[in-house]
C-alpha positions as CSV (number, residue, x, y, z in Angstrom):
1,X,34.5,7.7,-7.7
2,X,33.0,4.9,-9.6
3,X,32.9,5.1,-13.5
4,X,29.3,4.9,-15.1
5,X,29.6,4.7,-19.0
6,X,26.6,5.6,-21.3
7,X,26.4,4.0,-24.8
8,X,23.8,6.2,-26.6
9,X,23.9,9.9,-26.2
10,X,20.1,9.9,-27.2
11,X,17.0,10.9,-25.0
12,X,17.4,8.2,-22.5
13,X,21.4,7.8,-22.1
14,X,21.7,11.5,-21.5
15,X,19.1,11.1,-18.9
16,X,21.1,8.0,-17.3
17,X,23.9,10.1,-17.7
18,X,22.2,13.3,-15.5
19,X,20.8,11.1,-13.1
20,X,24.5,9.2,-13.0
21,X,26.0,12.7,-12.2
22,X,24.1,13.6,-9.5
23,X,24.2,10.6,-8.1
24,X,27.9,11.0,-7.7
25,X,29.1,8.4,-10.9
26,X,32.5,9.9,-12.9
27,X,30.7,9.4,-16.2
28,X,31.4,9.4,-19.9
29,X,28.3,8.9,-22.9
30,X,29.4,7.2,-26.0
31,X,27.7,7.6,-28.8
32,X,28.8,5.0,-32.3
33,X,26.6,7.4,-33.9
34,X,26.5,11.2,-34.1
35,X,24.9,12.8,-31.1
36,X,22.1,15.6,-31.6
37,X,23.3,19.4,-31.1
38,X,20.4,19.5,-28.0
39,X,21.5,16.7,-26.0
40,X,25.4,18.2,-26.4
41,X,24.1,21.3,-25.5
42,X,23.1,19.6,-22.2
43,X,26.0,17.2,-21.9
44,X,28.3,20.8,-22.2
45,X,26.0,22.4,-19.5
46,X,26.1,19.5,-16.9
47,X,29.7,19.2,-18.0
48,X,29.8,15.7,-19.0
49,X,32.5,13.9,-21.2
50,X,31.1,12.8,-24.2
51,X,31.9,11.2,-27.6
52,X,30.5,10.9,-30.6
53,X,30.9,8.4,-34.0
54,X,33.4,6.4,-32.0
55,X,33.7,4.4,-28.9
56,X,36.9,4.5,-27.5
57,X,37.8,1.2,-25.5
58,X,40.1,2.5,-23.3
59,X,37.4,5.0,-22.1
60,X,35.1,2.5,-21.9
61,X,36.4,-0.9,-20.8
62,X,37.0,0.3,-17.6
63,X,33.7,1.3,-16.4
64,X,31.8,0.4,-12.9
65,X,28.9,0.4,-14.7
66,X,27.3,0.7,-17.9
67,X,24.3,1.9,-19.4
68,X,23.5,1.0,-22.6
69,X,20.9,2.2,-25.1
70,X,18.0,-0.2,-26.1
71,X,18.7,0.4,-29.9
72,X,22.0,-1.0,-29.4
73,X,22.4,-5.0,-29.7
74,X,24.2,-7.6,-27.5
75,X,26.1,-8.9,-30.1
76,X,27.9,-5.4,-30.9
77,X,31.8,-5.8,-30.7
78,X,31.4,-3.2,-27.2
79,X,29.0,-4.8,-25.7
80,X,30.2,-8.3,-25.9
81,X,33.9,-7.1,-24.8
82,X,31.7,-5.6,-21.3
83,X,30.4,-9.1,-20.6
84,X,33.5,-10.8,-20.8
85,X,35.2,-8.7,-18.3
86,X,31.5,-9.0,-16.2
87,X,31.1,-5.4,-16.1
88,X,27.1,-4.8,-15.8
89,X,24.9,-3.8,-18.6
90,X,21.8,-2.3,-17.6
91,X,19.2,-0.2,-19.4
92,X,18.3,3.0,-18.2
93,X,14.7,2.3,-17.0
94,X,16.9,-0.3,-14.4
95,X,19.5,2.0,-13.7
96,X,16.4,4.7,-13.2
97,X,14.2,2.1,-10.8
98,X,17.1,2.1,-8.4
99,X,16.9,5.4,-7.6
100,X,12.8,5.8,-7.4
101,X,10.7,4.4,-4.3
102,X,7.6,5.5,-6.5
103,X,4.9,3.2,-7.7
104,X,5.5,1.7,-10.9
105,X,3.2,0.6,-13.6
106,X,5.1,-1.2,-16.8
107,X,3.1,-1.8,-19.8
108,X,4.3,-3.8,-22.5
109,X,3.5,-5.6,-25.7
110,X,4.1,-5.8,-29.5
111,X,1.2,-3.2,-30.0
112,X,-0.7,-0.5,-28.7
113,X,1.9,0.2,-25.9
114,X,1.7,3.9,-26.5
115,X,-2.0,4.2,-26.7
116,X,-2.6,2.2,-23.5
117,X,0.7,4.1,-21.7
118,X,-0.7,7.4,-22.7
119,X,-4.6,6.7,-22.1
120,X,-3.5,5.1,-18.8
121,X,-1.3,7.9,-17.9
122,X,-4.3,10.4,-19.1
123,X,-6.7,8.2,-16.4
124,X,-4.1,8.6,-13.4
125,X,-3.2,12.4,-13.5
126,X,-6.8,13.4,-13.0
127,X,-6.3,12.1,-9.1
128,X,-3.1,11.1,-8.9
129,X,1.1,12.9,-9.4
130,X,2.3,10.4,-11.9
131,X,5.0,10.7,-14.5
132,X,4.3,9.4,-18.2
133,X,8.1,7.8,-19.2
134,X,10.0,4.6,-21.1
135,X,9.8,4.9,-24.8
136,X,7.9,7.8,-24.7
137,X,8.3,11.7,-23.3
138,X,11.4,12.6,-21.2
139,X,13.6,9.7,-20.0
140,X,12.4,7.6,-16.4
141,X,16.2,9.0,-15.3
142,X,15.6,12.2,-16.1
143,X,11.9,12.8,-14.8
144,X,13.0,10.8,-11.1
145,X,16.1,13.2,-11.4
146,X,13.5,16.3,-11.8
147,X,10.5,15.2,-11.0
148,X,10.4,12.2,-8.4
149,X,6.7,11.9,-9.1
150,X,5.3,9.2,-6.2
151,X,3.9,7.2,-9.5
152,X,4.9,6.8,-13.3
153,X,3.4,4.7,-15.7
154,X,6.5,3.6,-17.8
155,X,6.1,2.0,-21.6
156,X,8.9,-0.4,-21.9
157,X,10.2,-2.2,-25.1
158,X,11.7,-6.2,-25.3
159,X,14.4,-4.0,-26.1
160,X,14.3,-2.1,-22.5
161,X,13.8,-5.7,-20.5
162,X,16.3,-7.1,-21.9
163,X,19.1,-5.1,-19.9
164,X,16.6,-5.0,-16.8
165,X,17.6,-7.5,-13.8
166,X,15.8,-6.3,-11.0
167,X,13.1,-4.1,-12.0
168,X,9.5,-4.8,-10.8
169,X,6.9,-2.7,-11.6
170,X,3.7,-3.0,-8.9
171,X,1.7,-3.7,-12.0
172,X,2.6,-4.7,-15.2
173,X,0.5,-5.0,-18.2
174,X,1.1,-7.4,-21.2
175,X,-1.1,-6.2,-24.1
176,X,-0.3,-8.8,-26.8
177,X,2.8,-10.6,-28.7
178,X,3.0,-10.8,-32.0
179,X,6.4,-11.6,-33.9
180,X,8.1,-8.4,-34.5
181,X,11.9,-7.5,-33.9
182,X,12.8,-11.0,-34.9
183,X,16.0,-9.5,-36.4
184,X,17.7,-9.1,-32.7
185,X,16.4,-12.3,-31.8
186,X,17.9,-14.4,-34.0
187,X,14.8,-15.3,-35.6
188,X,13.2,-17.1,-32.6
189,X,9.9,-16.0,-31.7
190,X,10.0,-18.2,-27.8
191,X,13.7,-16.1,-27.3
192,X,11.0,-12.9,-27.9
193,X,8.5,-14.0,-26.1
194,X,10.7,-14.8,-23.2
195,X,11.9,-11.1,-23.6
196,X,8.7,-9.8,-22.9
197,X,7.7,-11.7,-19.7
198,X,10.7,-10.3,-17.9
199,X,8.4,-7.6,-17.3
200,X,6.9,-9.8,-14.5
201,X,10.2,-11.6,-13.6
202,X,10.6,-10.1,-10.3
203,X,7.0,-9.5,-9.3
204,X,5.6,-11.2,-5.9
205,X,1.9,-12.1,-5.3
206,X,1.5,-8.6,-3.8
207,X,2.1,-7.4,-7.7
208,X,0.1,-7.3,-10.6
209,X,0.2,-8.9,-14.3
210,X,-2.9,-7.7,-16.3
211,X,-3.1,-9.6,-19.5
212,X,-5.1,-10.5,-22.7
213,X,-6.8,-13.3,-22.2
214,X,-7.1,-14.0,-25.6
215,X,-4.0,-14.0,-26.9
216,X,-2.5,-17.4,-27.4
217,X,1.1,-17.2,-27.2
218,X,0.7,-15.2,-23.7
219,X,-2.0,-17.7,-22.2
220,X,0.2,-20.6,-23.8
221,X,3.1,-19.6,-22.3
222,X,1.6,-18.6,-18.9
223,X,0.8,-22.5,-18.9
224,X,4.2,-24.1,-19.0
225,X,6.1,-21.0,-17.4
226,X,3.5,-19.4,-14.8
227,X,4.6,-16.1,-12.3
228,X,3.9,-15.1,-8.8
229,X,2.7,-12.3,-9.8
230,X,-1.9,-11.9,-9.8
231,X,-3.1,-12.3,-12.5
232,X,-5.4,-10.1,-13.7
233,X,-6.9,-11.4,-17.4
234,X,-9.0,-9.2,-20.1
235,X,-11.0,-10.6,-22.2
236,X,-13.2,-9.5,-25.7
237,X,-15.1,-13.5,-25.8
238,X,-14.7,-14.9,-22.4
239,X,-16.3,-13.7,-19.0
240,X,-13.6,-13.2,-16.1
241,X,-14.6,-13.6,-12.4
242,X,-11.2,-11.0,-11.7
243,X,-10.2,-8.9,-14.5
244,X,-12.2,-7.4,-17.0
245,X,-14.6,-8.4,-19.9
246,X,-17.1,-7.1,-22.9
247,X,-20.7,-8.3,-22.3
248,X,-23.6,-6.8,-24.8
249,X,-21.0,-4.2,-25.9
250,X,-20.7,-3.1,-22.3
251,X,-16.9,-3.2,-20.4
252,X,-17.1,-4.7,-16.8
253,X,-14.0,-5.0,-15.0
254,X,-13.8,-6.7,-11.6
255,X,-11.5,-6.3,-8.9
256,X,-12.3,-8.4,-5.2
257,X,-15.7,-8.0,-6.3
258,X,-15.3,-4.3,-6.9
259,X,-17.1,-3.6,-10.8
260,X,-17.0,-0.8,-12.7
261,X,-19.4,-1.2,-15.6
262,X,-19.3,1.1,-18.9
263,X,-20.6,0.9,-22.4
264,X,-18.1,0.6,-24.8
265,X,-19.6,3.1,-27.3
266,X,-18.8,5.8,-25.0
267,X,-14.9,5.0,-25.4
268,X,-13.7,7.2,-27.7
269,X,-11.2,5.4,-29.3
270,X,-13.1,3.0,-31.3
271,X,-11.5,-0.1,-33.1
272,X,-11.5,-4.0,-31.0
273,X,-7.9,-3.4,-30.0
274,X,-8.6,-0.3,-28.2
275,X,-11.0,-2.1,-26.6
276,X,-9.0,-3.9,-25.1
277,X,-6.4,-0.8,-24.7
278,X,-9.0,0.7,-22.3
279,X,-9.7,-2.5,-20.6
280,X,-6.0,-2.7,-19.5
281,X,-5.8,1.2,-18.7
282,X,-8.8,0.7,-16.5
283,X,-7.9,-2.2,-14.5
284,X,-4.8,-0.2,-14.0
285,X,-7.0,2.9,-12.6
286,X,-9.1,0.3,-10.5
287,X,-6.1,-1.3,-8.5
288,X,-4.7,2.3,-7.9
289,X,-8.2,3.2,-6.4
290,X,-9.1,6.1,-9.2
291,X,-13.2,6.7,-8.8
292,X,-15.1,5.2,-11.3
293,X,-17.1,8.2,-12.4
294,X,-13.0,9.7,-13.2
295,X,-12.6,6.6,-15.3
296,X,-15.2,6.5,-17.5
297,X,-14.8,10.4,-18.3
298,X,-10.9,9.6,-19.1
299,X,-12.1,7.0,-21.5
300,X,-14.6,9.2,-23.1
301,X,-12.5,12.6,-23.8
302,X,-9.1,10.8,-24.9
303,X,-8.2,11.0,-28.7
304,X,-5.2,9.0,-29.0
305,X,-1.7,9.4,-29.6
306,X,0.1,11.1,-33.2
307,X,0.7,8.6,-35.8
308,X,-1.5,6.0,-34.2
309,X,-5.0,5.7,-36.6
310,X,-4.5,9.5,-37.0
311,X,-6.9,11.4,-38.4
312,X,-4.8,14.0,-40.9
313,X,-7.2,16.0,-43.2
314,X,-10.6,15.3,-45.9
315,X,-9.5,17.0,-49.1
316,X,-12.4,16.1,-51.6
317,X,-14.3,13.9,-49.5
318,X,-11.2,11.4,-49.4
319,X,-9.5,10.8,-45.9
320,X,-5.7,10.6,-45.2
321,X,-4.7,8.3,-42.0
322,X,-1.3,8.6,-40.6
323,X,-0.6,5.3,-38.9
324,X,3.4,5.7,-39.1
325,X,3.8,4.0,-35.7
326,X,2.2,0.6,-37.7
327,X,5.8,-0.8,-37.5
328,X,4.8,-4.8,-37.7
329,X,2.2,-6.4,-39.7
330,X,0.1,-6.5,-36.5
331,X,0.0,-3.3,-36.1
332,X,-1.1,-2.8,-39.6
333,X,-4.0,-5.4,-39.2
334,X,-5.5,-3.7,-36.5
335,X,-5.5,-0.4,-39.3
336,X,-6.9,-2.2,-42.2
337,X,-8.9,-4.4,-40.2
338,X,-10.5,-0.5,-38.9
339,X,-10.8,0.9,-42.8
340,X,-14.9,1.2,-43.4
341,X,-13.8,2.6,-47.3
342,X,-12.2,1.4,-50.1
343,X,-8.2,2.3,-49.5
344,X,-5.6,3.3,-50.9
345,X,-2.3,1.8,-48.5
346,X,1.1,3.0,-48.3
347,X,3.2,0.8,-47.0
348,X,7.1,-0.7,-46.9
349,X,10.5,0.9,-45.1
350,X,12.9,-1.3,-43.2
351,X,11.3,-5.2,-43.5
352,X,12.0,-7.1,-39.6
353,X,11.5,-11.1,-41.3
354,X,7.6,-9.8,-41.6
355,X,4.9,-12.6,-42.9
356,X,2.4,-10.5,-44.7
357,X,-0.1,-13.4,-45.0
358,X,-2.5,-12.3,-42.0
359,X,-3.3,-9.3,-43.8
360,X,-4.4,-11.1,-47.3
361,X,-8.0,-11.2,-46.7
362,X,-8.3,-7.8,-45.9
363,X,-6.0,-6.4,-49.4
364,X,-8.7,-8.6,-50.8
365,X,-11.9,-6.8,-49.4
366,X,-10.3,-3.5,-49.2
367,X,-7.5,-2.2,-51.0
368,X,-7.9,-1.1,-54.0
369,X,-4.0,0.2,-54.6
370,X,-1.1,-0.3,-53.4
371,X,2.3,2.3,-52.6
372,X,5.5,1.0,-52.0
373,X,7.4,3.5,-50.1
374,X,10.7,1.9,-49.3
375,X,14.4,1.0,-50.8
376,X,13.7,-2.6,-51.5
377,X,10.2,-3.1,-52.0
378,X,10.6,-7.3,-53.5
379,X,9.1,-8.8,-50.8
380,X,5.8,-6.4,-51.2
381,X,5.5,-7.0,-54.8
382,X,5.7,-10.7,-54.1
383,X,3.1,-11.0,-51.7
384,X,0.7,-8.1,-53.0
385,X,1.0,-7.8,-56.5
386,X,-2.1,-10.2,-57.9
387,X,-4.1,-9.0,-55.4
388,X,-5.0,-5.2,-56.9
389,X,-4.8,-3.3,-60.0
390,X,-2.5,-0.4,-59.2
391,X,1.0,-0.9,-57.2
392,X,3.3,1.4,-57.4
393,X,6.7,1.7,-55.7
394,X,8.8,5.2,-54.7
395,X,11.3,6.8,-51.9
396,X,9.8,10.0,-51.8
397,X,6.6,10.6,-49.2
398,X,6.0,13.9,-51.0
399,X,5.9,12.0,-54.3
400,X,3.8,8.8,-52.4
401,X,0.8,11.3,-51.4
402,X,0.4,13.0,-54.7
403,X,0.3,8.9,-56.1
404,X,-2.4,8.7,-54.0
405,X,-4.3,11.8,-54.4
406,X,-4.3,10.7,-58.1
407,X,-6.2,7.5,-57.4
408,X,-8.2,8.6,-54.5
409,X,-11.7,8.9,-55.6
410,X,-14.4,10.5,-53.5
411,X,-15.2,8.2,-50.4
412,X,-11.9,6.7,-50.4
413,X,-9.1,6.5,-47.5
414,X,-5.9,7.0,-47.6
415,X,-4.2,4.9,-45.3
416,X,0.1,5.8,-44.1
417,X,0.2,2.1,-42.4
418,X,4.0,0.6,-43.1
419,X,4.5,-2.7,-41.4
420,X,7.9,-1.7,-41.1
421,X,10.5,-0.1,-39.7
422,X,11.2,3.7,-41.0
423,X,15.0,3.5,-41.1
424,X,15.8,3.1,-44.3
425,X,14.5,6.4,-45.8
426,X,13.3,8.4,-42.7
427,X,15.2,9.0,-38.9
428,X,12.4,7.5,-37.3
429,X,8.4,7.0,-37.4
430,X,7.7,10.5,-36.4
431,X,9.7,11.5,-39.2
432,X,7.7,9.6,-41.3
433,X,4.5,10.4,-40.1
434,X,5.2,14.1,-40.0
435,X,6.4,13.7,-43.7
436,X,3.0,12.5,-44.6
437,X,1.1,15.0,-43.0
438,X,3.1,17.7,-44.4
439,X,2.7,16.2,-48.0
440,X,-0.9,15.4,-47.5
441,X,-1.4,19.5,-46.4
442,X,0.8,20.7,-48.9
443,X,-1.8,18.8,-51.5
């Protein structure tokens, strides 16, 4: 019986390690960290060895096969011993393709991955079975496992491809690249970059790459390293013969001559960059032969995802946002660039090498304070500090919302928009977000 090892015992290794027992692996999850009471309650039901806060080598180093969570780096001491005896390591959205015939639609990018998964995903399931899966919902190995859906529309981190070797989604979908995660890549932005196109890696000319157009670094690097994959461009400024474009504030996307024409004021998720997120969703829906008419009603009745440009609560005519999933500056541009009110911003957590300068001009027109809501806020008070009259710094969200609720006059928005990573006071970005919108209701 071959040996398939899990390192993680989060939502996707204990889905690796389901789908690894029912394929018939002997297999063993191994977790550095401690592993949530649920997912041992369901490693104890499917009676799988596990282990948590340690990795034992001698349980480990002689796998088949391993499996290995995307939060965990190459260059941990496990991982590197693996590759030196030239055992695989795979991520479990390959280990999961292996096991699926179904149609697969990967969508990637440094933003607005879950927006365009979930809207796309929200398209689909109005004609077609199709699983939602990747970094978001129940694990790919779990759902093909339980569900086998004929389709899934997976959102997939550099993280993810990095441990993929033969996965090839039918159509994949680069939304943008911005530096973020620089940290694992030893501060080079090409050695990112390059982590991102292995999305389209393995894709033929009977596959798909839907990208933006617009974005530099993607177009740039098309040039010099081009796939076999069609390409399928979306633009905001340029017209595209196949693809899809704005014209007079109207979306037309073309397929083989095929157009669907909408008006974008009908989307209603408003903001340029999900513009382009329903651009991307609806060449998707095009290739996969979805009516038109089911299209544009997708588009219209689809709010968006939690801690994504979320609308909390209006307590004295002032508005809190919770954009907690604004982990990278970018992210946080698209936010600000959105604010139609003066606004107060929280920001800070867990900094990745970020370069705050994109986001001067708009602390200029449009902040009028500033919170600091991490451990070591030096790099904010740096860049931020002559530009407005108020910064403040704390570790408390509760403490950060009542900051702001001082300040807040009528009119005014409150914006939760971090450019960083939550780790260093929260578990995760959910954790943050939900934090917010607790403090902001318990106001």
């Amino acid at each position: 019986m071959k040996r398939l090892i899990v390192l993680g015992g989060g939502e996707s290794g204990v889905g690796a390690a389901l789908l690894g027992k029912a394929k018939g692996f002997k297999v063993f999850v191994s977790d550095k960290g401690k592993i949530k009471e649920k997912y041992i309650n369901v490693l104890k039901h499917n009676e799988i060895e596990w282990e948590s806060e340690q990795h034992t080598e001698s349980q480990i180093l002689n796998a088949d096969l391993v499996v290995k969570s995307p939060g965990i780096p190459d260059t941990v001491s496990i991982v590197k011993q693996l590759k030196a005896k030239d055992i695989s390591v795979i991520s479990e959205i390959e280990f999961a393709t292996r096991y699926t015939k179904a149609t697969l639609v990967g969508i990637t990018g440094s933003n607005g991955k879950t927006t365009t998964a979930s809207l796309t995903h929200h398209v689909l399931k109005q004609e077609l079975e199709v699983g939602l899966a990747g970094n978001i919902g129940d694990s790919f190995a779990k759902q093909v496992l339980e569900n086998n859906f004929p389709n899934y529309v997976l959102e997939i981190s550099s993280f993810q491809l990095d441990n993929c070797m033969y996965f090839k989604p039918h159509i994949a979908v680069l939304l943008n690249i911005t530096p973020d995660h620089l940290d694992r890549y030893d501060y080079e932005f090409d050695k990112y970059i390059a982590s991102k196109f292995r999305i389209a890696m393995n894709q033929t000319s009977e596959d798909y790459l839907i990208y933006d157009a617009d974005d530099a670094v993607i177009t740039n690097w098309l040039e010099k390293h081009p796939v076999q994959s069609t390409l399928l461009p979306f633009s905001l400024t340029k017209i595209i013969g196949n693809g899809a474009y704005l014209e007079n504030e109207t979306l037309k996307i073309t397929i083989d001559n095929n157009q669907i024409i909408m008006p974008t004021k009908d989307i209603a998720l408003q903001g340029k960059h999900n513009i382009k997120n329903a651009m991307a969703a609806s060449t998707v829906a095009h290739l996969l032969k979805i009516r038109k008419q089911t299209i544009r009603e997708s588009l219209e009745n689809f709010h968006g995802v939690e801690h994504r440009l979320e609308q909390v609560l209006k307590i004295n005519k002032v508005n809190y946002i919770n954009d907690s999933k604004a982990t990278n500056v970018n992210a946080t541009y698209y936010a600000l660039e959105s604010m139609n009110a003066p606004t107060i911003w929280i920001v800070g957590g867990q900094d990745k090498g970020n370069d705050y300068q994109e986001l001067f001009p708009f602390i200029n027109e449009k902040v009028k304070a500033i919170i600091c809501l991490g451990i070591d806020n030096k790099k904010l008070f740096e860049n931020f500090e002559s530009m407005v009259d108020i910064m403040v710094e704390t570790q408390y969200m509760s403490e950060a919302v009542k900051i702001a609720y001082k300040i807040a006059e009528s009119g005014d928005n409150v914006l939760l928009s971090p450019a960083c990573a939550s780790f260093d006071l929260f578990e995760n970005y959910e954790d943050r977000g939900r934090q917010f919108k607790e403090a902001v209701r318990n106001l």
